[in-house]
C-alpha positions in Angstrom: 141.8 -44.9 76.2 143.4 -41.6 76.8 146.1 -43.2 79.2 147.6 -45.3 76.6 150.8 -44.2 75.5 151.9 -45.0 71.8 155.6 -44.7 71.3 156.7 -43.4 67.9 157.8 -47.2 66.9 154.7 -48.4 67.2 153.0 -45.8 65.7 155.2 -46.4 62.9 154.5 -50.3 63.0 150.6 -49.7 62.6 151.0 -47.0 60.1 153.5 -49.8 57.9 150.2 -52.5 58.3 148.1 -50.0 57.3 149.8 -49.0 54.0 150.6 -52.7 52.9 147.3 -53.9 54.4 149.2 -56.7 56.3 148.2 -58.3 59.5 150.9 -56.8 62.3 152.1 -59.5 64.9 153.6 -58.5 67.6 155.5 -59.9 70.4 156.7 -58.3 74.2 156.2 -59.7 77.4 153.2 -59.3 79.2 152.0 -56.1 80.5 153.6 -54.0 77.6 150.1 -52.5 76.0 150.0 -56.1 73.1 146.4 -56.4 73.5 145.1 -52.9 74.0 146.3 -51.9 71.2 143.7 -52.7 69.0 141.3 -51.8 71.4 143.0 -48.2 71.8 143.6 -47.9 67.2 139.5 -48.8 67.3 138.4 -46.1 69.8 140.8 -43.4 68.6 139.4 -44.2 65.0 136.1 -44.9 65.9 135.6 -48.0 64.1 134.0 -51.6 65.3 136.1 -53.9 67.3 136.2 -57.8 66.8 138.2 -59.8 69.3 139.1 -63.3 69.2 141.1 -65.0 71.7 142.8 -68.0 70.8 142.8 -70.9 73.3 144.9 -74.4 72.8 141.6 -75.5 71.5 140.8 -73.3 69.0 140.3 -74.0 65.5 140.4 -71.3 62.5 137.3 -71.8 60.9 136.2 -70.3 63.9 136.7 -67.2 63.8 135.2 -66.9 60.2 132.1 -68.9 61.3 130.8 -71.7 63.3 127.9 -74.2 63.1 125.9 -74.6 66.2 124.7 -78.1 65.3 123.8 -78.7 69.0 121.4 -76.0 68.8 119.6 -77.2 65.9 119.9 -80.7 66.9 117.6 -79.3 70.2 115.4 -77.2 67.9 114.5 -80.3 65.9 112.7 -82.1 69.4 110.2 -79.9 69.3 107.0 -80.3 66.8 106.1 -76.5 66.7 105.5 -74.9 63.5 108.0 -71.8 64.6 110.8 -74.5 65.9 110.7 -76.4 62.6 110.3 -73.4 59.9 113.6 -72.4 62.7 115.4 -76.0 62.2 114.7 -76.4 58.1 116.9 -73.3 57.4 120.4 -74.1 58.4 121.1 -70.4 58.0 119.7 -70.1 61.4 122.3 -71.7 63.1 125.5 -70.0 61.6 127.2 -67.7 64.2 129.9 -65.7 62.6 133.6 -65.1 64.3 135.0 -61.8 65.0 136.7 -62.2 61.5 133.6 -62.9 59.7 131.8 -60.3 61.3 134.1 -58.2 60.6 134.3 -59.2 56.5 130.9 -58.2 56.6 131.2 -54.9 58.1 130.7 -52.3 55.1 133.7 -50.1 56.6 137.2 -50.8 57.9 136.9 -52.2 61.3 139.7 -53.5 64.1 140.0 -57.4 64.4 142.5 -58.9 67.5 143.5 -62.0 67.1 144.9 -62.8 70.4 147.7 -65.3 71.4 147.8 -66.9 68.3 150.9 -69.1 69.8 148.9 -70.5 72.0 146.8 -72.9 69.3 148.2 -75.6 67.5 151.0 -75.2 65.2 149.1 -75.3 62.4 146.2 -72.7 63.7 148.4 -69.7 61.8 149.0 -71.7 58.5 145.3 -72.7 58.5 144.3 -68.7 58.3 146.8 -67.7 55.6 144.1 -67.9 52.6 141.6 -65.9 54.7 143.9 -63.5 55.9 145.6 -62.7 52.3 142.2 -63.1 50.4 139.8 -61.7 53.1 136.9 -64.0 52.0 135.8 -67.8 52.8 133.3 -70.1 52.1 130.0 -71.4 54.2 129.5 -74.9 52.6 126.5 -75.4 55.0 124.8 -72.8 53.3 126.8 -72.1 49.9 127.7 -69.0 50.5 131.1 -67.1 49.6 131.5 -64.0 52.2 134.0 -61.6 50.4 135.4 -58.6 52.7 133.6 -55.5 52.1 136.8 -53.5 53.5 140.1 -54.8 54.9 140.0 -54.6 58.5 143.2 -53.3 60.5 143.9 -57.2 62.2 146.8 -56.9 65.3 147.8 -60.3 66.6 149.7 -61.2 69.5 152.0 -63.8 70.7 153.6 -64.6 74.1 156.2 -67.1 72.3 155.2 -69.7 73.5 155.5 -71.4 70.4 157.2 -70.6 66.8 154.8 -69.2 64.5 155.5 -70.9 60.5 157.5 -69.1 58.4 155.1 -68.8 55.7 152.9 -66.8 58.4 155.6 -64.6 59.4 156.1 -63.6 56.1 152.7 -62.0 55.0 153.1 -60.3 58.6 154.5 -57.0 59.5 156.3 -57.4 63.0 156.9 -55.4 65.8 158.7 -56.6 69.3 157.5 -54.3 71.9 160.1 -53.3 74.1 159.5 -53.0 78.2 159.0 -49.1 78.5 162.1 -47.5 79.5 162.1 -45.4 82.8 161.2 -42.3 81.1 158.5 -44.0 78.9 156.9 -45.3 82.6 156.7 -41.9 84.1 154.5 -41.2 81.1 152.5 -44.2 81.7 152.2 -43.4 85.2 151.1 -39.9 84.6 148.6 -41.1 82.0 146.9 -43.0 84.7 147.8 -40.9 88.0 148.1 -37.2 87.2 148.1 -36.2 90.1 150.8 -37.9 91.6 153.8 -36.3 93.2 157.1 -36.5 91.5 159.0 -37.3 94.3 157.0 -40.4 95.1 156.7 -41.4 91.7 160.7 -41.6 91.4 160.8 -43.7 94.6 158.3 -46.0 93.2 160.0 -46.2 89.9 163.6 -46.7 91.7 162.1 -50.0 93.9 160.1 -51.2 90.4 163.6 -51.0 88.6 165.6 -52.8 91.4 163.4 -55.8 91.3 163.3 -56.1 87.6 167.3 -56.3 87.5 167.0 -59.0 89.6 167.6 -61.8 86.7 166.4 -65.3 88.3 162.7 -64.0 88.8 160.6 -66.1 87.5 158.3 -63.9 86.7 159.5 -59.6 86.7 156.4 -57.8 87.1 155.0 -56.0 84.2 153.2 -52.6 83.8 150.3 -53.4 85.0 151.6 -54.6 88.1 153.2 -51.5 88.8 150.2 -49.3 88.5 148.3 -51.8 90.4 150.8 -51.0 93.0 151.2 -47.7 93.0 147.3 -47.3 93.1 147.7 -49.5 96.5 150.3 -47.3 97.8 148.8 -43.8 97.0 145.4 -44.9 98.5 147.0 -46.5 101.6 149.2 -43.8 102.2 152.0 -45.4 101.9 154.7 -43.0 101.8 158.2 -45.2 100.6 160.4 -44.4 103.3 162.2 -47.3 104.0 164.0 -50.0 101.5 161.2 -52.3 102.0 159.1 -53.3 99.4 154.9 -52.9 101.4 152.3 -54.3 99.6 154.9 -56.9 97.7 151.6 -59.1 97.0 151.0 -56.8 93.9 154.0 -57.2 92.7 155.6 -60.7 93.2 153.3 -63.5 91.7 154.8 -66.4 93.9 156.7 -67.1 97.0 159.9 -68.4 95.1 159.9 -65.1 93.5 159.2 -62.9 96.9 162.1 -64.9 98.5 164.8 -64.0 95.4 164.4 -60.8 96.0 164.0 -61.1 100.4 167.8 -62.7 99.5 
């Protein structure tokens, strides 16, 4: 992930979780590099990547380990020797989350936990032991899974809810500002190196403009713009005039597109 740009606060944030081996949460609007983080600190270090996204129905055993009853429940219809040896050891039927698998890895791996805010208010508290003690239990089978190595774990949050205090606490935290104009023009030249500077400053000057606009609903992110600006170098498009072409890729709904036509 050569085109991901690490600023030297974030670079500072990862190295802080590192040395005090503390889960780092961190919190930006969309589009401003959350997730690929852990993606980008796993490829640049070369170690395994575990990702678990959180959905409102998500429950934190999961992503230590889960019990496919339904499975073995099926097994146990059929009267084969192989199915039955199959169903009579419960072991069988334990599927490891990303954090499990990653307990078990015998090296320091990269675990995402992503959108934590989006589970029930009690999801964070419910992972505190596991993330301070990196082990759990398997009652099904009686077995204690101890971390070989501490993985490097990012989590995100959109704020969508308030994470518990006692969470926040054994976190280390980092907001991720939206890149500043001169930050972008990195970005864009991570991902278009080729592109004129001329252009790109027109782009950048229409981005800008919308963003200021203050009752969007939705501004668009970093990854809308170099959605857009792929669209325009492809089509040709050469920004002459004040209007905004392709404005699809940008504006994510027609109250939106009309705030800024007015």
């Amino acid at each position: 992930m050569a085109d991901y740009i690490l600023s030297e606060d974030l670079k500072e944030a990862v190295q802080v979780a590192e040395i005090t081996k503390r889960p780092l949460l961190l919190k930006g609007e969309p589009g401003t590099g959350k997730t690929l983080l852990a993606s980008f600190l796993a490829e640049t270090k070369n170690l395994p990547f575990y990702r678990w996204h959180i959905k409102s129905t998500s429950l934190a055993k999961e992503g230590l380990y889960f019990y496919d009853a339904v499975s073995r429940l099926n097994d146990s219809r059929f009267p084969e020797e192989e199915a039955m040896n199959r169903v009579r050891d419960v072991k069988n039927y334990i599927r490891l989350g990303a954090l499990g698998e990653a307990f078990l890895e015998p090296n320091k791996s990269v675990v995402l936990i992503d959108e934590i805010d989006k589970a029930d208010i009690e999801f964070p508290n419910d992972l505190l032991l596991e993330l301070d003690k990196m082990e759990f239990f398997i009652p099904e089978t009686k077995e204690h899974i101890v971390a070989k190595e501490r993985p490097i774990v990012i989590i995100t949050s959109n704020n969508e809810k308030e994470l518990p205090d006692a969470f926040l606490r054994r976190c280390i935290f980092h907001y991720i500002e939206f890149p500043k104009r001169e930050s972008m023009k990195e970005i864009i030249k991570a991902h278009y190196p080729s592109i004129e500077t001329e252009f790109m400053e027109k782009a950048l000057a229409m981005f800008y403009s919308i963003r200021k606009i203050e009752s969007l609903r939705k501004k668009p992110s970093t990854s809308e713009l170099l959605d857009w600006i792929q669209v325009l170098l492809v089509s040709g498009e050469t920004l002459e005039s004040n209007k905004i072409p392709f404005a699809g890729t940008l504006f994510k709904s027609e109250d939106d597109y009309r705030v800024y036509l007015n």
